[in-house]
C-alpha positions as CSV (number, residue, x, y, z in Angstrom):
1,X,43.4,119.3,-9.6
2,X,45.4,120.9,-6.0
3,X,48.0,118.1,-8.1
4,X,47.7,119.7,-11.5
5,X,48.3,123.6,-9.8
6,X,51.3,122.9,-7.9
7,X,52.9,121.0,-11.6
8,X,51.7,124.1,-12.8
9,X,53.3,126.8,-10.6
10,X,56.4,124.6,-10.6
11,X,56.7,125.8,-14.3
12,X,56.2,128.7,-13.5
13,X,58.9,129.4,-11.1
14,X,61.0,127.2,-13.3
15,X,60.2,129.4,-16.8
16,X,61.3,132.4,-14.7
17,X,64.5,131.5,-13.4
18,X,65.3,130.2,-16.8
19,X,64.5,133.4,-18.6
20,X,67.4,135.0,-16.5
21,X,69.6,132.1,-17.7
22,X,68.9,133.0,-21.3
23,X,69.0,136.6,-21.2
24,X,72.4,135.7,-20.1
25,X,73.1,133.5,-23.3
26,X,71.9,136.3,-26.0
27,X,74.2,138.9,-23.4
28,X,77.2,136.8,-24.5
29,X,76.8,136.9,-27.7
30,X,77.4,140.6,-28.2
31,X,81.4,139.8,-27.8
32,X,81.3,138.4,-31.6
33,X,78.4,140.5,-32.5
34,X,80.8,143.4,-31.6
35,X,84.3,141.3,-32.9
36,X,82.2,141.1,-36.2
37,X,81.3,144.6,-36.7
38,X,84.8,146.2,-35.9
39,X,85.9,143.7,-39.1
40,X,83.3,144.6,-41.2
41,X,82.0,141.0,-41.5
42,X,78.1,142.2,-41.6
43,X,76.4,139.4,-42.7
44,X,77.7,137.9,-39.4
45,X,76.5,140.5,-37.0
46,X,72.8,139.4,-38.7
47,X,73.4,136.1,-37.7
48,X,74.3,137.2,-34.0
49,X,71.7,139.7,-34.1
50,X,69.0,137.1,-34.7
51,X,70.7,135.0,-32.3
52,X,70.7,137.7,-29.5
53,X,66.8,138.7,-30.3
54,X,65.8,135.5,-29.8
55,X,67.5,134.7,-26.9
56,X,65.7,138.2,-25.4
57,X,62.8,137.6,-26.6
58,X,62.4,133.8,-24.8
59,X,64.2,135.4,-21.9
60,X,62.6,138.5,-21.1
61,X,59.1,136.5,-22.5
62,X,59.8,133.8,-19.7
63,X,60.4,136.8,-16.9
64,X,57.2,138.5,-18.0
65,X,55.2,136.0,-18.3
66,X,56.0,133.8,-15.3
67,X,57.3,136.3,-12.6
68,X,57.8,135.2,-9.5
69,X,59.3,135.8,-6.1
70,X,59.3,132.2,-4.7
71,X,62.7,130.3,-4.6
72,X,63.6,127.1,-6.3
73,X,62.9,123.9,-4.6
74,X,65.5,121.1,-5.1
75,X,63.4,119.8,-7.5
76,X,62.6,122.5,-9.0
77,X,66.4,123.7,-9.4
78,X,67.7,120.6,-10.3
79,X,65.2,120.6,-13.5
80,X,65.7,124.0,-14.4
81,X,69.6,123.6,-14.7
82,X,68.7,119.8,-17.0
83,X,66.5,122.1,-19.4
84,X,69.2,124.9,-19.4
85,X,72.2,123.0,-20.8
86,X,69.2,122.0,-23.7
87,X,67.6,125.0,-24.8
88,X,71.0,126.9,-24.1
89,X,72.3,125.0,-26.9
90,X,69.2,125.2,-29.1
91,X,69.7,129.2,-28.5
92,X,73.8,128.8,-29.2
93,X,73.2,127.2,-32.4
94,X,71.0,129.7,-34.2
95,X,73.8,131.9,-35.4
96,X,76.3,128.7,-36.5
97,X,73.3,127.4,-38.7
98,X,73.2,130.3,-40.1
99,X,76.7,130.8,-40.7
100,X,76.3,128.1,-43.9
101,X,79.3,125.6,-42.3
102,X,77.1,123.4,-41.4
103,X,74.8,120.7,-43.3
104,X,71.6,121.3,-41.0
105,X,70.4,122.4,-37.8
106,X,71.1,119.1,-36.2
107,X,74.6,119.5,-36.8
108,X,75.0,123.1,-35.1
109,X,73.4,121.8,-32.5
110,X,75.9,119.1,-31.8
111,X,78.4,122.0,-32.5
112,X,77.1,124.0,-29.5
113,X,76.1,121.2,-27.5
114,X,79.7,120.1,-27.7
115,X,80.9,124.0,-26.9
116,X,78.4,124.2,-23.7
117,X,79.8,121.0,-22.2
118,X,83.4,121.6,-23.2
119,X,83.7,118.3,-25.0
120,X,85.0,119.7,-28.8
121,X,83.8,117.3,-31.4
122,X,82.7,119.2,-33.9
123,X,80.7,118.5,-37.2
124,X,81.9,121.9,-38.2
125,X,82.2,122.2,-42.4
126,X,85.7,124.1,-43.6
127,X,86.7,125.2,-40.2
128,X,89.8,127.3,-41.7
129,X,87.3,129.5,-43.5
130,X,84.7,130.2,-41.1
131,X,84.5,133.4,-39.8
132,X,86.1,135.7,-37.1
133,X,82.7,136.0,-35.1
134,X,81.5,132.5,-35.4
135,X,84.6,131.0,-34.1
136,X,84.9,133.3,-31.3
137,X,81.3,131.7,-30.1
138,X,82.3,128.6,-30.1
139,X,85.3,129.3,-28.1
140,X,82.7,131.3,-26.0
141,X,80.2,129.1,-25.2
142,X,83.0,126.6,-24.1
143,X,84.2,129.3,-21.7
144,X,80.4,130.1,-20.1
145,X,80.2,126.5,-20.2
146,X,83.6,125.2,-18.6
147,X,82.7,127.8,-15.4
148,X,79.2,126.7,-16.0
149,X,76.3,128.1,-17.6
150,X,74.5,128.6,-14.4
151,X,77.6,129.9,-12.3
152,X,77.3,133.0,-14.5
153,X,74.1,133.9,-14.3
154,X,74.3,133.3,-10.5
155,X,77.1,135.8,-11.1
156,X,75.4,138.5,-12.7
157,X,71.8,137.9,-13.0
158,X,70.6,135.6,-10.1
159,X,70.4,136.3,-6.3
160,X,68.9,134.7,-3.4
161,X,71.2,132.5,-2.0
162,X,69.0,129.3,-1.6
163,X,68.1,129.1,-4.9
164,X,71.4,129.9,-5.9
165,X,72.4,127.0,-4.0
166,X,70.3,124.4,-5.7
167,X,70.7,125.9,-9.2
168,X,74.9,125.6,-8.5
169,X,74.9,122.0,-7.5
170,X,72.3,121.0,-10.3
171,X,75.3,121.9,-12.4
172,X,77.8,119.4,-11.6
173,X,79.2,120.7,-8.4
174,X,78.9,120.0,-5.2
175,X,81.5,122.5,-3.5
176,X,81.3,125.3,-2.3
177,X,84.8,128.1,-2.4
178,X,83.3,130.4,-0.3
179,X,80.5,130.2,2.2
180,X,78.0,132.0,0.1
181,X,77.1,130.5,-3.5
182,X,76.8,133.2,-4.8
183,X,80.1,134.6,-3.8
184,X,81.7,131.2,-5.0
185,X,80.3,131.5,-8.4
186,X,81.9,135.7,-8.4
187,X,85.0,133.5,-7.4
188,X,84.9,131.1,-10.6
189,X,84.4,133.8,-12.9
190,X,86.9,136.0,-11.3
191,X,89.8,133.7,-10.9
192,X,89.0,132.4,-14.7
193,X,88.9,136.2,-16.1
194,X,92.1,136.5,-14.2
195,X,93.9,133.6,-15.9
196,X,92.3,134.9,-19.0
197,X,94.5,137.6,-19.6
198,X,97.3,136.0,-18.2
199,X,97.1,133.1,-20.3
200,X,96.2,134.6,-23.9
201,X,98.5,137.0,-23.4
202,X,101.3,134.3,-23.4
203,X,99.7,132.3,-26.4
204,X,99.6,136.2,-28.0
205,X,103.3,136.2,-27.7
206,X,103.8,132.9,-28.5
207,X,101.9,133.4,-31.6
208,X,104.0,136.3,-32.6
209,X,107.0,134.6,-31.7
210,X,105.9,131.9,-34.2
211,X,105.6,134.9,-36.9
212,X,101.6,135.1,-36.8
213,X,100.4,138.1,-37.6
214,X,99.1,140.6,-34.5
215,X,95.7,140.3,-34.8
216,X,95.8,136.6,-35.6
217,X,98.4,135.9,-33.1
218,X,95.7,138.0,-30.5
219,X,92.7,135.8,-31.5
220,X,93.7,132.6,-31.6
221,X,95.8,133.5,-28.3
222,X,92.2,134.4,-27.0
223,X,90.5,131.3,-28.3
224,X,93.3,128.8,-27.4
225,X,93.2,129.6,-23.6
226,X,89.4,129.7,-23.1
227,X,89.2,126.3,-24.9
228,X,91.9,125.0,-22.8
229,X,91.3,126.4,-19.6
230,X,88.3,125.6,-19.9
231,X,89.3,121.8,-20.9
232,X,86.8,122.3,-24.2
233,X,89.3,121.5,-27.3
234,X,87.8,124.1,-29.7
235,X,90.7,125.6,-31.9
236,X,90.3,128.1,-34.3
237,X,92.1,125.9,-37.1
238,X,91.4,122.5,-38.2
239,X,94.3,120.6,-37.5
240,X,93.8,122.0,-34.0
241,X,97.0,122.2,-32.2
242,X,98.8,120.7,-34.9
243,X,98.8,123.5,-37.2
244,X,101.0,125.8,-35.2
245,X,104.2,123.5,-35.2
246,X,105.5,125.0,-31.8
247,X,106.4,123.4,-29.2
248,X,105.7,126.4,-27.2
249,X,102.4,126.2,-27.6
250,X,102.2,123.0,-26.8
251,X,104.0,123.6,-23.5
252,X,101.7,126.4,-22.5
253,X,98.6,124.4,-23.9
254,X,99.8,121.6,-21.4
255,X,100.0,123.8,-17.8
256,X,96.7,125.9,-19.0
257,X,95.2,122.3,-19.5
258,X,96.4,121.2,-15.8
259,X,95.4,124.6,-14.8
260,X,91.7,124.1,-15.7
261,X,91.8,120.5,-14.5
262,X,92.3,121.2,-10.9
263,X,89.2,122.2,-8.4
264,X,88.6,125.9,-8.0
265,X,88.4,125.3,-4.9
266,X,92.4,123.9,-4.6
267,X,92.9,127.4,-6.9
268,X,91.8,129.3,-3.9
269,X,93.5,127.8,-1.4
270,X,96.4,128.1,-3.4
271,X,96.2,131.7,-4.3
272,X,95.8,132.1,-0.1
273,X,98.7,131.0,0.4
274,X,98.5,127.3,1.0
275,X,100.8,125.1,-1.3
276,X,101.2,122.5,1.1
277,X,97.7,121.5,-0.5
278,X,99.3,120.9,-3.9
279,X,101.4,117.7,-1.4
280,X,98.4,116.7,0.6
281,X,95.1,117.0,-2.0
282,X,93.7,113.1,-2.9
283,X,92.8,114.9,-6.3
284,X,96.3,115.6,-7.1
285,X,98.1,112.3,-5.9
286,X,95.6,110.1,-7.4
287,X,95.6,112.5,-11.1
288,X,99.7,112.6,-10.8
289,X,100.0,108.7,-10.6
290,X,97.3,108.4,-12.9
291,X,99.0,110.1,-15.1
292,X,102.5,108.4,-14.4
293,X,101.4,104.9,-14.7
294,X,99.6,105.6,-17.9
295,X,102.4,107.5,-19.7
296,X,105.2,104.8,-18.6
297,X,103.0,102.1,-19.9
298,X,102.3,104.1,-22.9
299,X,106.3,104.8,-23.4
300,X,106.7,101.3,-23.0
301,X,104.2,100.2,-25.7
302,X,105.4,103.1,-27.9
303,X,109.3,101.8,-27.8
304,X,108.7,98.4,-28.2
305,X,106.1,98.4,-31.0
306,X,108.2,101.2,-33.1
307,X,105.5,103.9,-33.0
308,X,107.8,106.6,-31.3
309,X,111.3,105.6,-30.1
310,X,112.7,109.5,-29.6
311,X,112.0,110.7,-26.4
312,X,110.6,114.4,-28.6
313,X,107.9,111.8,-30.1
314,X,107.0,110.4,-26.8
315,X,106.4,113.6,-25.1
316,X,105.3,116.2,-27.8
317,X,102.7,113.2,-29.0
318,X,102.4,110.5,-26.2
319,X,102.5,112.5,-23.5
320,X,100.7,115.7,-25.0
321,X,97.2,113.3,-26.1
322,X,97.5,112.0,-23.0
323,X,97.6,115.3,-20.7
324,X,94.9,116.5,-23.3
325,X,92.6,113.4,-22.3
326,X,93.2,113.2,-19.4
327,X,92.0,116.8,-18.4
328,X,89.3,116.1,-20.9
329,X,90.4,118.7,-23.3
330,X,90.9,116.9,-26.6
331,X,93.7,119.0,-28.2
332,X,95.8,117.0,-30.8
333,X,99.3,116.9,-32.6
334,X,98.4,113.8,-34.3
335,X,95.9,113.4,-36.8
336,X,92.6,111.3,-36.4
337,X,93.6,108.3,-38.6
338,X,97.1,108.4,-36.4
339,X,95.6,107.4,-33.3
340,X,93.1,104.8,-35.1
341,X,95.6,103.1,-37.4
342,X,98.9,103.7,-35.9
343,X,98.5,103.8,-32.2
344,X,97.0,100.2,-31.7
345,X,94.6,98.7,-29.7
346,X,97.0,98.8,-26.7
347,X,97.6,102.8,-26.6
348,X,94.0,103.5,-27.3
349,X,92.5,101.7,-24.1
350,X,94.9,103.4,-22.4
351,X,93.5,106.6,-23.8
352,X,89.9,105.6,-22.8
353,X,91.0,105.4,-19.3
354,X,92.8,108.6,-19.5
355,X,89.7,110.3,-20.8
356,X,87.0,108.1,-18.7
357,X,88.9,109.3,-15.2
358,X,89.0,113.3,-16.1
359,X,90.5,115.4,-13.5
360,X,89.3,117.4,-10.7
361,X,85.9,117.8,-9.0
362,X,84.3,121.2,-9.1
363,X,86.8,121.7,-12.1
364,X,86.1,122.9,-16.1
365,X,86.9,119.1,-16.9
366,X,84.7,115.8,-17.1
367,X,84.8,112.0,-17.0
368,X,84.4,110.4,-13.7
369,X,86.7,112.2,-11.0
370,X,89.7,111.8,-9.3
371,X,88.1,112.5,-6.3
372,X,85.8,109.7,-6.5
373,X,88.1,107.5,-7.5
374,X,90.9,108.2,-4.4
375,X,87.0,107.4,-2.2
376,X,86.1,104.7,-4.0
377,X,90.3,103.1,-3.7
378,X,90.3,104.2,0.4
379,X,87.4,102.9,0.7
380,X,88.3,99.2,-0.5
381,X,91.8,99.1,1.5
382,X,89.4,100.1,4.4
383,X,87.2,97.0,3.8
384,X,90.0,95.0,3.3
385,X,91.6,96.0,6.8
386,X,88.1,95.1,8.8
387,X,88.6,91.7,6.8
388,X,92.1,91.3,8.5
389,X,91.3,92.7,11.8
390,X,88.8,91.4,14.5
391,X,85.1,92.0,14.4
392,X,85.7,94.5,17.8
393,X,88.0,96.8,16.0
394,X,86.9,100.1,15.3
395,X,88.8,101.7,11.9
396,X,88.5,105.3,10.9
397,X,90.0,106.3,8.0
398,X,90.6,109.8,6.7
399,X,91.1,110.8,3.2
400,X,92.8,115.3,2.5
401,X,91.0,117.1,0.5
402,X,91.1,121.1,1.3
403,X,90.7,119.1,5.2
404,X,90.7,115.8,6.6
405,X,87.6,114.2,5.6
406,X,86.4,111.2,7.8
407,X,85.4,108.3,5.1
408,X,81.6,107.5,5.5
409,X,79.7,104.5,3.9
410,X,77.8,107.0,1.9
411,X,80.8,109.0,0.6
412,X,81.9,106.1,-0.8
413,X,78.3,104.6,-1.9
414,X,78.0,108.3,-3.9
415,X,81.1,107.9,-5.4
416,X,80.3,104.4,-6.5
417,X,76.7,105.0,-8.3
418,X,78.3,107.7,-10.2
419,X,81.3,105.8,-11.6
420,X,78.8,103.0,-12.5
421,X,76.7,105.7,-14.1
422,X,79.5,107.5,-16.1
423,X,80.9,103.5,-16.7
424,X,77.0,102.5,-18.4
425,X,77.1,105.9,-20.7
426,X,80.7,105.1,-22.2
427,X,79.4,101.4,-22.8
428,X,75.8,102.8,-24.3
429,X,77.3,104.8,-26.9
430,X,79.9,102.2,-27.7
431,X,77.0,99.8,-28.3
432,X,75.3,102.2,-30.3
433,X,78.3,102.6,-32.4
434,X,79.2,99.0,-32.7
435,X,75.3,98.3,-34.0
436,X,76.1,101.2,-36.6
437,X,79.1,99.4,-37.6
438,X,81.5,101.0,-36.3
439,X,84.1,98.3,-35.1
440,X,83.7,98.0,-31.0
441,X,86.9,99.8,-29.5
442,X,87.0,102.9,-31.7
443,X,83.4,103.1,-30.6
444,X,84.2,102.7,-27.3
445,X,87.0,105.4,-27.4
446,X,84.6,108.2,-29.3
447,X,81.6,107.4,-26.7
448,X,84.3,107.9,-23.8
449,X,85.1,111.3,-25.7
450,X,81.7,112.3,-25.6
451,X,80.2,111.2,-22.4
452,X,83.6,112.3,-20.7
453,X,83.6,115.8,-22.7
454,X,87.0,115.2,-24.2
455,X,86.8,115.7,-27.9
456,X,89.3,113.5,-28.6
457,X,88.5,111.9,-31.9
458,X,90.0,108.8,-33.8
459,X,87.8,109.2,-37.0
460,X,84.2,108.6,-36.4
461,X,82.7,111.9,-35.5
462,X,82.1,113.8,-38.8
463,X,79.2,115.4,-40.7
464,X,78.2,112.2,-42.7
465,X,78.1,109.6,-39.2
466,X,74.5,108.3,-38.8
467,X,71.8,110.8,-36.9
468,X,71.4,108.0,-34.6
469,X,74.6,108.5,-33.1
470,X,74.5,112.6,-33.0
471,X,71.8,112.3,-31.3
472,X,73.1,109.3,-28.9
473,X,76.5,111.9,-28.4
474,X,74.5,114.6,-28.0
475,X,73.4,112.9,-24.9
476,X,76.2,111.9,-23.6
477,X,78.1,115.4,-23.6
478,X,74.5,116.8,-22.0
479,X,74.5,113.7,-19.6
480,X,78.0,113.1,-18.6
481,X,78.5,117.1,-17.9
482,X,75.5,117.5,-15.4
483,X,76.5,114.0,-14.2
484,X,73.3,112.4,-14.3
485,X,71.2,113.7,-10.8
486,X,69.6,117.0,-12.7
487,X,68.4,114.5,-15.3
488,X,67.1,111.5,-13.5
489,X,65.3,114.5,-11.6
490,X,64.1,115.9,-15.1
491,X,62.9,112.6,-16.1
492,X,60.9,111.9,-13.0
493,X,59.4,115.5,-13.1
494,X,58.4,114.8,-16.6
495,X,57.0,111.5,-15.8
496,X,55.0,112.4,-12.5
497,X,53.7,115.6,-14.4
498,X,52.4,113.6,-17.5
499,X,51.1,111.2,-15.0
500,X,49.2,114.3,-13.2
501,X,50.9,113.5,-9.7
């Protein structure tokens, strides 16, 4: 029974904190509530009015009923940010089912799954129609969830710093900017509003450069940045970045791309001052070479098969797909079928590596880390040097990132279980595609775009692929973005409390 209580008052204190992180959700969508009423699209404010009640209701329900002063446990936080990302999404996709664009509720629930994680596969019906308001969310809920979901309601809504704490590394993170977590997450959200303006305001002029019209040229300059900053893929049009035919978007698309690849916490120590870090940072020498092996193999490939033999193709389509996978974005100039039928097998496993790596820890991107994988590389060569040196010899070796970080057995142990981890997702949804019939490496290539939150696509997601595998990337674009800890945690909790213990 003393068992049953304290299951019992873990709800509780769970139910509470994540009435805060809802009120937050419905709070959001008054941006295309408000977009929709200034352009007299009224059936759409309904939608976002339901949307926003709903989300209140829950919320301000969960705060009433369950109030609380206590703090989150580890546990306790760690479960609250798993069931977050899930109901967040349920919430999200009230007013794109009822926006009629999609085929049932399933589907907008992928939509704004795929928007929360910043992964951009989308089951979206007649994208070039849909409405002002409903395409601003989906950029939207990319942007809260690129920063993170729980960074801003630790922003605005949430204070006590332990519990901050534990609801911040739930998410993905394990950094801190600032000493105070709270203060970190202000940071985020701050340095991300900043580059807002900055960067839509180019794409704005870019757009009007290109002859859009102003108020075209100001929204999609809005939605392209928080989609790329935020590494999400979302575009307002659906031959995404391929329906502008300028390469000067695609030049700034690329740097906002980087931009929202790199750790927040290498954007502050750049903003105070400290570009030596750009030099020094593991992160960025292991994403640079990453990216320099893979695009001269991928040249290489491209000349001699005949794909692209002009160095515009190779770097306005090699380059560009790879840049977008590799900062987990997924913004295209090629079409689907292009990188299925044309590419070959060749380019696209070099794409699933692109994608499966990602970029920066405590970044807006996925996949498995840069960070990790400069540990997991020093920490091989250091094995290999005890190998060649006596047994007396003493090595130390020291990895830079923000400082000089001594490289411990369980740095490099962390590092390892989550690759595998990330590693066994990408191979689980190819296997489920494979036993749909999808042939194996196209699988492969759409699970890595899930699980890494890329949105890269060569073909198979689309409204008519099997519930199975919506539900299996679902998943993955839940799983692979809270990298796994929050929901073995979940599962356990589940388990032990079904289990009365």
């Amino acid at each position: 029974m003393l068992l049953l209580k304290s299951r019992l008052q873990d709800l509780k204190i769970i139910s509470y904190y994540l009435g805060k992180i809802f009120i937050a959700v419905g709070v959001c969508m008054l941006a295309p509530m408000a977009l929709s009423f200034f352009l007299a699209e009224y059936s759409v404010v309904y939608d976002f009015v339901i949307g926003f009640s709903l989300s209140l209701l829950l919320g301000y329900s969960l705060l009433t009923l369950c109030k609380t002063e206590e703090d989150l446990t580890w546990t306790q936080g760690m479960v609250t940010v798993a069931l977050t990302w899930l109901i967040a999404a349920l919430l999200g996709a009230v007013p794109l089912f009822l926006s009629g664009h999609y085929r049932c509720f399933l589907d907008a629930y992928f939509e704004a799954m795929s928007g929360f994680s910043t992964t951009g596969l989308s089951l979206i019906q007649d994208l070039d129609h849909l409405s002002f308001g409903h395409n601003l969310w989906r950029h939207l809920m990319m942007f809260m969830g690129g920063q993170g979901i729980v960074v801003f309601a630790l922003s605005f809504f949430v204070s006590g710093a332990s519990g901050a704490f534990r609801l911040y590394v739930g998410e993905g993170r394990d950094e801190r900017v600032l000493p105070n977590v709270i203060s970190t997450a202000r940071f985020i959200w701050g340095l991300s509003l900043l580059y807002f303006i900055i960067g839509s305001l180019v794409l704005t002029l870019i757009g009007l450069k290109n002859g859009l019209p102003l108020g075209i040229s100001i929204f999609d300059g809005v939605c392209l940045f928080m989609a790329a900053f935020d590494t999400g893929g979302f575009t307002p049009h659906s031959q995404s970045i391929l329906f502008y035919h300028s390469r000067a978007f695609e030049a700034a698309t690329v740097i906002i791309m980087v931009l929202g690849a790199l750790n927040f916490k290498l954007h502050y120590e750049l903003w105070m001052g400290n570009r030596q870090e750009l030099k020094k940072n593991i992160e960025v020498i292991a994403f640079s070479l990453s990216v320099l092996l893979i695009f001269t193999l991928l040249s290489i490939y491209f000349v001699m098969s005949g794909t692209y033999l002009h160095k515009g193709g190779l770097f306005f389509k090699g380059f560009y797909q790879l840049i977008s996978a590799h900062t987990g974005t997924g913004y295209q100039t090629v079409y689907n079928g292009q990188i299925a039928n044309e590419w070959g097998d060749f380019a696209l496993i070099m794409m699933i590596i692109a994608m499966g790596l990602g970029g920066g820890i405590c970044s807006t991107t996925g996949g498995i880390k840069m960070l990790r994988l400069g540990v997991i590389w020093s920490g091989l060569s250091l094995d290999i040097n005890k190998l060649l040196l006596p047994e007396s010899s003493v090595l130390v070796k020291k990895i830079h990132h923000i400082k000089e970080i001594v490289l411990e057995p369980k740095l490099v142990q962390s590092s390892f279980i989550i690759t595998f981890c990330f590693l066994i997702l990408y191979v689980f949804g190819a296997l489920v595609g494979a036993f749909l019939g999808y042939p194996f490496l196209p699988a492969l290539f759409e699970s890595t775009s899930a699980a890494a939150n890329v949105g890269l696509s060569c073909g198979i997601t689309c409204a008519d692929m099997p519930v199975l595998l919506k539900l299996t990337y679902i998943f993955q674009m839940w799983a692979g973005r809270l990298e796994f800890i929050s929901i073995f945690i979940l599962a356990g909790f589940t388990v032990a409390f079904i289990k009365g213990k």
